[in-house]
C-alpha positions in Angstrom: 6.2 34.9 -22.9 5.1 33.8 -19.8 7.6 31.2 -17.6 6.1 28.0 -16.9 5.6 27.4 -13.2 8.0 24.9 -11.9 6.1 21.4 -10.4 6.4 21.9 -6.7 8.4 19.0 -4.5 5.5 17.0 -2.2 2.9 14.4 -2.7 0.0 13.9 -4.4 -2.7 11.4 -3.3 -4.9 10.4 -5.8 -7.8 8.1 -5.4 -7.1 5.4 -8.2 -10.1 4.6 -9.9 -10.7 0.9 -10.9 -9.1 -0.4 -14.0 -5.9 1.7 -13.9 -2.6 -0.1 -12.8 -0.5 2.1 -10.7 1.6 2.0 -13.3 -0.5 4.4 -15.4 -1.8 6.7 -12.9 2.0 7.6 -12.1 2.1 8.2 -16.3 -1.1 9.7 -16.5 0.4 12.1 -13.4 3.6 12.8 -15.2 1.5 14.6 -18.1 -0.6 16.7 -15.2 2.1 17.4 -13.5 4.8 18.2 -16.4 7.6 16.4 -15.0 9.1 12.7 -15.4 10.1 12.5 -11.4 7.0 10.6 -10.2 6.6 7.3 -8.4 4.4 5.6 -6.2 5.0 4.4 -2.7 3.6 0.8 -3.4 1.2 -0.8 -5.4 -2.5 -1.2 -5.6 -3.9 -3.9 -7.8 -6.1 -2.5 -11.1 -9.5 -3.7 -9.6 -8.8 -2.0 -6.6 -10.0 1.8 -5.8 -8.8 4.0 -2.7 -5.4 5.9 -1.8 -2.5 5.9 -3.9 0.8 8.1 -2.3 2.6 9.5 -5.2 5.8 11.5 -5.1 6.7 14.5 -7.4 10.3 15.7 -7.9 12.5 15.5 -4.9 9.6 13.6 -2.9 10.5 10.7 -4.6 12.9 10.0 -2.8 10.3 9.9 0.4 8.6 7.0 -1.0 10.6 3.6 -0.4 10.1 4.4 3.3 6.6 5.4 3.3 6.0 2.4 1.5 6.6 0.2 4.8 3.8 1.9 7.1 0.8 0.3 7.7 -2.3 0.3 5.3 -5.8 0.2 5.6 -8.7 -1.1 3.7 -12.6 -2.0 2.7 -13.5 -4.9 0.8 -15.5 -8.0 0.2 -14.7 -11.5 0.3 -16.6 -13.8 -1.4 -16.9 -17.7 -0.1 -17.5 -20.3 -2.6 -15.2 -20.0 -5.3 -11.6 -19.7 -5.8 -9.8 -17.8 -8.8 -6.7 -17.8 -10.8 -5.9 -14.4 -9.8 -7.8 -15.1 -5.8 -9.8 -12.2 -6.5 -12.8 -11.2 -9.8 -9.8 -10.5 -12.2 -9.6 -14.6 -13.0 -11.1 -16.9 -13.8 -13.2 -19.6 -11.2 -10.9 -22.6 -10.8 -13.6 -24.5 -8.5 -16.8 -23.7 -6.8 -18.2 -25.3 -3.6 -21.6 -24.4 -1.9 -20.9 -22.1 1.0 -24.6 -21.8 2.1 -23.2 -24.6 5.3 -20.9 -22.0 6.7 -21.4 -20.1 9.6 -20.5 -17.1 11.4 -18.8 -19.1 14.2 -16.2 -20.7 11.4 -16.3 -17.1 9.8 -15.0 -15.4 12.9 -12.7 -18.4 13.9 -10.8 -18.4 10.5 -10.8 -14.7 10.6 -9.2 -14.8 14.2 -6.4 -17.3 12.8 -5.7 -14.4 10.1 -5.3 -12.0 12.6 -1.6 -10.6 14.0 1.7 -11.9 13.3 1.3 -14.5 10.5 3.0 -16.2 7.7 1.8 -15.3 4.0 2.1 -16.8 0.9 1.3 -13.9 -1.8 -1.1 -14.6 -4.4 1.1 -16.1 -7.6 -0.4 -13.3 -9.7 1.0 -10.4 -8.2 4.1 -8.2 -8.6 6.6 -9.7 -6.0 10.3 -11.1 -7.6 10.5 -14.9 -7.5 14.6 -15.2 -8.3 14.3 -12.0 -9.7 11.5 -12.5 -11.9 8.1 -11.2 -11.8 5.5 -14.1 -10.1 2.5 -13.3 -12.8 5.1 -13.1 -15.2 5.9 -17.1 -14.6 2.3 -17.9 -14.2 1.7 -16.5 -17.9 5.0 -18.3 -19.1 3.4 -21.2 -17.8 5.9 -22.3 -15.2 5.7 -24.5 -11.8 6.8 -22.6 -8.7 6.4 -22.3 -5.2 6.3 -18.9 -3.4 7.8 -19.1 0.3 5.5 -17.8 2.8 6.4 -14.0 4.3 6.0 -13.0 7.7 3.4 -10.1 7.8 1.3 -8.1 10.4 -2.6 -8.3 10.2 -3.3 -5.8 13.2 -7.1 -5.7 12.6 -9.5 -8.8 10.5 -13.3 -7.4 11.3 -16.1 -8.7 8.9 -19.1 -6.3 8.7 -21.7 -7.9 7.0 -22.3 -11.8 6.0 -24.5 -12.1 2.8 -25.9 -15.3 1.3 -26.0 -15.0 -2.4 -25.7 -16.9 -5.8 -23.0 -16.8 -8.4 -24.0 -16.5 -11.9 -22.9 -20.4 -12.0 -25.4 -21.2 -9.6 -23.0 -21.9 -7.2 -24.1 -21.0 -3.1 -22.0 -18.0 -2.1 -21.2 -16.2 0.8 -20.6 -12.5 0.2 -18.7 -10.9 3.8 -17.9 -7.1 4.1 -14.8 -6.5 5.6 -12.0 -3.9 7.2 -8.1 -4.9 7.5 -5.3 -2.7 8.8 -2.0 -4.6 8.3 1.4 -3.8 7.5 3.3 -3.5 3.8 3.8 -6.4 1.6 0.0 -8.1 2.7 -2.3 -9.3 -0.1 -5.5 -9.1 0.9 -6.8 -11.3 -1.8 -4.4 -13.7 0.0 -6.5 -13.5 2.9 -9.6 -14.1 0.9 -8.2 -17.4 -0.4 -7.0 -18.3 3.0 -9.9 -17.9 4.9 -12.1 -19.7 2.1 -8.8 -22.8 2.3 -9.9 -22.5 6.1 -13.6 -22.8 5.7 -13.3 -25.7 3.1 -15.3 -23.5 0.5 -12.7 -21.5 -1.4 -12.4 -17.7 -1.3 -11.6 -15.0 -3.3 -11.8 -10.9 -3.5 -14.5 -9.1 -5.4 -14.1 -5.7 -4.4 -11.1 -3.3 -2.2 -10.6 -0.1 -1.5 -7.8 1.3 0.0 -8.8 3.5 3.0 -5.5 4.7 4.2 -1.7 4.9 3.6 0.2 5.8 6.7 -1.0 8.9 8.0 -3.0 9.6 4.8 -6.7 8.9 4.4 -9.2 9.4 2.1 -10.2 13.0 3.1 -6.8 13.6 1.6 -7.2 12.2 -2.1 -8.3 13.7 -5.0 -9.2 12.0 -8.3 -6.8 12.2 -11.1 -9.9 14.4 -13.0 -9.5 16.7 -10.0 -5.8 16.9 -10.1 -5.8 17.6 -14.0 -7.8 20.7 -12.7 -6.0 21.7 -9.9 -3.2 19.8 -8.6 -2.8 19.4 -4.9 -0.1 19.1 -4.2 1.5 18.2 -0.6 5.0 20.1 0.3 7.5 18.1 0.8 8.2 18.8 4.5 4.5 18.7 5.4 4.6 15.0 4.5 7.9 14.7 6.1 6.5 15.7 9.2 3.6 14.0 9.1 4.4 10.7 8.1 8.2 10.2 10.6 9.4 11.6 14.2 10.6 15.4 13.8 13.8 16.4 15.2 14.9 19.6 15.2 18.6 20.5 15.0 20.4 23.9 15.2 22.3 25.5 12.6 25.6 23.4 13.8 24.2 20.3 13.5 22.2 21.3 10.4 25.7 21.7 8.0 26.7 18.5 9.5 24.2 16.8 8.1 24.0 18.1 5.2 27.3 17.4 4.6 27.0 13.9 5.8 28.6 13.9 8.7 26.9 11.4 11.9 26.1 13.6 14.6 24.9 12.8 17.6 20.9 12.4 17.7 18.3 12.0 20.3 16.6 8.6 20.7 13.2 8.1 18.6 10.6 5.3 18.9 11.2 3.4 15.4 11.8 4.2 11.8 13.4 7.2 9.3 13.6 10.9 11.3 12.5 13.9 9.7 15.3 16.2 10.7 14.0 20.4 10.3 16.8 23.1 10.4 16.1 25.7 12.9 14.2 28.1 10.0 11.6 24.9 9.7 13.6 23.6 6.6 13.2 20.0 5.5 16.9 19.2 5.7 17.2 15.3 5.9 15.8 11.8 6.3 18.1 10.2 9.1 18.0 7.1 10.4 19.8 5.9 13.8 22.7 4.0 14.0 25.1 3.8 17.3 23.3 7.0 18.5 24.3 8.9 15.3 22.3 10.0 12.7 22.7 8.5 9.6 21.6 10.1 6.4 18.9 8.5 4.4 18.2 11.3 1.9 19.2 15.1 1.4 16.5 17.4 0.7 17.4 20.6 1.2 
């Protein structure tokens, strides 16, 4: 009888197709990779496509901080109609004829979108209103107000501007775009803003998510490609590619396993990957007071 091999610890980054919630592509991993331990390091909407950073076994653990780097995507914004949902997932609340906009106003409102700036997510998404899902009150019917969020757009650039017609006749505006921007933005929240902006409405019709921290594309695989070979990513590969390494002796290495605060070195921001002096992935520290403060144990 032969012994099944055991699921490696790492990520996998899978290019979610349209359609699937992030919800199921974690379930439809569990199955291809025979093991219950996996979870995403944030969401991507169902229409959406592009990079999805899962976690298997103990890198799990990795993804609530690789969840705050900065994202990057390709979509298209369409002017002329706004939606339930802000992007082609609802339904058209109101259509105005967009054909009168130009690039000038384009690149103005695109400009006020751009850097630090206060969001209001889009109702129908997955962020806790007084701990309660926001599409979840929108299908219960209720009246609320989501406070705006302060969130980084580092980079707004629109690619192409297309004239078109919607199927209700309605004079759109079709624009290609690229955003980088940090965790927790909606993009289809931009859409609506910079159609609010233009006096037109706006909403998404297509976005693909180009990169998640230090992982791009090149690095994804489709779940069909993972059910025939998983790739998986060790564990201290993404480690080291995604914080600040510091390496520590073999003193300093039982300390912190143990949980004790050693000194550490200064770093520019975030979590540090902290590698024993064989190259082990030992811990996620943080620093606090000049000490290093254990976020998670992995060796």
């Amino acid at each position: 009888m032969t012994q099944q091999t055991k699921t490696p610890d790492g990520l996998v980054i899978v290019d979610k197709p349209s359609g699937f919630t992030s919800h199921d592509v974690v379930a439809k991993m569990r199955g291809i990779a025979r093991t219950r331990r996996v979870g995403h390091a944030g969401t991507l909407d169902p229409m959406a496509t592009g990079v999805l950073v899962l976690g298997v076994e103990k890198a799990t653990k990795l993804l609530g901080h690789l969840a705050l780097t900065e994202k990057e995507y390709l979509g298209t914004i369409r002017l002329g109609q706004n939606t339930v949902t802000d992007d082609a997932e609802g339904e058209i609340t109101s259509s105005a004829d967009a054909s009168g906009v130009t690039r000038e106003g384009i690149d103005a409102g695109v400009a006020a979108l751009t850097g630090a700036i206060m969001q209001v997510p889009s109702k129908v998404s997955a962020i806790k209103i007084d701990g309660k899902r926001s599409y979840a009150r929108v299908r219960g019917g209720e009246e609320f107000e989501i406070p705006a969020r302060p969130v980084t757009v580092s980079s707004f650039r629109v690619y192409d501007v297309r004239q078109d017609t919607a199927q209700d006749g309605t004079p759109v505006v079709d624009l290609v775009v690229s955003v980088v921007c940090s965790s927790g933005t909606y993009i289809r929240a931009l859409a609506r803003d910079l159609g609010a902006g233009l006096g037109v409405g706006g909403h998404l019709t297509a976005l693909r998510r180009t990169r998640v921290g230090p992982y791009g594309l090149d690095a994804a695989r489709t779940l069909d490609q993972h059910q025939e070979e998983l790739a998986v990513m060790p564990v201290a590969e993404a480690a080291a590619s995604a914080f600040a390494r510091w390496d520590v002796d073999e003193k300093q290495a039982k300390l912190l396993l143990n949980g004790v605060r050693v000194n550490m070195p200064s770093f520019p921001t975030g979590p540090v990957a902290a590698f024993g002096p064989d190259g082990t992935f030992l811990v996620l520290v943080e620093e606090q007071q000049g000490r290093a403060k254990s976020l998670a144990v992995f060796a």
